[in-house]
C-alpha positions in Angstrom: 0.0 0.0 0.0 1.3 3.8 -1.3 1.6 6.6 1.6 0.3 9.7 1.1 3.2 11.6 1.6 5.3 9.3 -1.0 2.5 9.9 -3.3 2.2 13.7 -2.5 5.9 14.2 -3.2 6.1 12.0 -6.4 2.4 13.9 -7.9 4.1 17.3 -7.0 7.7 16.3 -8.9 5.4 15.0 -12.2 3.5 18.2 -12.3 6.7 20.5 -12.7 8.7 17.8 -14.9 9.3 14.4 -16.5 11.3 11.9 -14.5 14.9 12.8 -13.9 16.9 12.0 -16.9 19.9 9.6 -16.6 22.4 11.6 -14.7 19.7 12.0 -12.4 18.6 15.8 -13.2 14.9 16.8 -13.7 13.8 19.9 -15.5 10.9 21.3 -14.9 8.8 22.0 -17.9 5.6 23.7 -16.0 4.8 27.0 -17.5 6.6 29.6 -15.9 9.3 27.4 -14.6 10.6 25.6 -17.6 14.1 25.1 -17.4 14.9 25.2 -14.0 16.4 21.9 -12.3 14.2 19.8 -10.0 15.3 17.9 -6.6 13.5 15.3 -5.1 14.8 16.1 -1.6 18.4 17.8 -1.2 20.5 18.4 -4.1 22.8 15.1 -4.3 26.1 17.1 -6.3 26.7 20.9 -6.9 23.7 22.9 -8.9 24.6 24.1 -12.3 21.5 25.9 -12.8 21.1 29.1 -11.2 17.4 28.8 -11.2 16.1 25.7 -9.1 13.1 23.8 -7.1 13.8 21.2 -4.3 10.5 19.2 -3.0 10.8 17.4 0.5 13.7 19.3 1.9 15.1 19.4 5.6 15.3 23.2 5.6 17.4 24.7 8.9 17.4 21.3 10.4 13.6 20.9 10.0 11.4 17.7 8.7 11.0 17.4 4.7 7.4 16.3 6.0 5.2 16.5 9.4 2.3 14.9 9.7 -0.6 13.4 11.6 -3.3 10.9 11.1 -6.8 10.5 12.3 -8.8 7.6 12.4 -12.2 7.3 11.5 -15.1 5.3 11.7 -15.2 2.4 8.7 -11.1 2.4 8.2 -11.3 6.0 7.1 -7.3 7.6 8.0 -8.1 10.8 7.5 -4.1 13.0 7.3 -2.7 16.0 6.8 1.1 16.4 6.3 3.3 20.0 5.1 6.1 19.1 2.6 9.1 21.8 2.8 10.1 23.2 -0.5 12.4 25.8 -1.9 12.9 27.8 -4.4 16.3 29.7 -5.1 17.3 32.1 -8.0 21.3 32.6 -8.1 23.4 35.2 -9.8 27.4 36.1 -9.9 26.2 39.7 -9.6 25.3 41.2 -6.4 21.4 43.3 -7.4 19.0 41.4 -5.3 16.4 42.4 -6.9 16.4 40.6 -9.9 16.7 37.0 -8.4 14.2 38.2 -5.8 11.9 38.6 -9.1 13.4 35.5 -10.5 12.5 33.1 -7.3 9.1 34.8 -6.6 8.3 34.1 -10.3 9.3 30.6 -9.4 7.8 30.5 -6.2 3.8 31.8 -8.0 4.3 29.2 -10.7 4.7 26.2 -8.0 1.6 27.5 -6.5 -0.3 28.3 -9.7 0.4 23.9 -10.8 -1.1 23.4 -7.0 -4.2 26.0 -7.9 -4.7 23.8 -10.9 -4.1 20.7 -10.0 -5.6 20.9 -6.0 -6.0 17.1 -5.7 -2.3 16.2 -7.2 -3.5 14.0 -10.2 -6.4 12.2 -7.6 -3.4 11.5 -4.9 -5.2 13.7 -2.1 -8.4 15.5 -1.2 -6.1 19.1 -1.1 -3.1 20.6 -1.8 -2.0 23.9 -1.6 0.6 26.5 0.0 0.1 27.6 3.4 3.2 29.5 4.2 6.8 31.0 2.8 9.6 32.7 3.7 12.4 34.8 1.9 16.1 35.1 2.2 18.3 37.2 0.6 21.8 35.9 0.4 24.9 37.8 -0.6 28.2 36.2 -0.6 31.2 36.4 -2.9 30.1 34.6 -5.8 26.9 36.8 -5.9 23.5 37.2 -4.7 20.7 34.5 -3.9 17.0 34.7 -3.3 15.7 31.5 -1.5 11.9 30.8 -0.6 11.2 28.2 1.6 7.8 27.2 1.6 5.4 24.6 3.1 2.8 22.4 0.5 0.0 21.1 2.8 -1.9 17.9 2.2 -5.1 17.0 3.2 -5.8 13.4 2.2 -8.4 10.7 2.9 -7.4 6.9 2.8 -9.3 3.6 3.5 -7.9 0.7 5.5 -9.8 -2.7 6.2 -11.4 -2.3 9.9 
């Protein structure tokens, strides 16, 4: 039997891309964020692409996913879980405000594929955005605009009683 969180994690990847291609990258080819490299959890080597998504991330130490689960009457499970996301725009140059733009644009596309596809393909009940945060970043090799955000899930399963 799938979990929802598994499923949740694998609709939300398939609705910004294809399946990672043999080195393991995924490019997102949802409007508005075509081109820009996918994770599945933390990046496993050093990004190339200045412009990237990561779904189910520890961010600052955190869970990729919390949850909880309530049982009903009939083997009803009814749960609701957050899934921790990013998005980050990177430049060599040091204005802010452009990646700013750049990862906000990233950021409203994420949540426009949720606002269109609410129940993740048929994977859950609801899924949507329910908080963000942003950090500017300026180091030597440039500026960087991180969101990280939270993807909640409401979702309803059935288990024999």
């Amino acid at each position: 039997m799938s979990e929802p969180v598994d499923d949740a994690v694998n609709a939300i990847l398939g609705l910004l891309g294809p399946a990672p291609d043999a080195n393991g990258v995924r490019t997102a080819t949802a409007a508005g964020v075509a081109g820009w490299q996918v994770f599945d959890g933390p990046p496993l080597a050093d990004i190339e692409n200045p412009d990237v998504i990561g779904v189910g991330l520890a961010v600052e130490g955190g869970a990729a996913a919390v949850g909880e689960t309530r049982r009903e009457i009939g083997g009803r499970h009814v749960e609701s879980f957050t899934v921790s996301c990013a998005v980050q725009s990177w430049s060599g140059d040091t204005a802010m405000s452009g990646m700013r733009v750049r990862a906000y644009g990233g950021f409203r596309a994420v949540r426009d594929v949720l606002v269109a596809n609410r129940d993740l393909g048929g994977v859950c009940d609801w899924a949507r955005v329910v908080r963000h945060t942003y950090r500017p970043v300026q180091g030597p090799d440039g500026a960087l605009a991180l969101i990280d955000f939270a993807i909640r899930v409401d979702a309803t399963r059935f288990e024999g009683v």
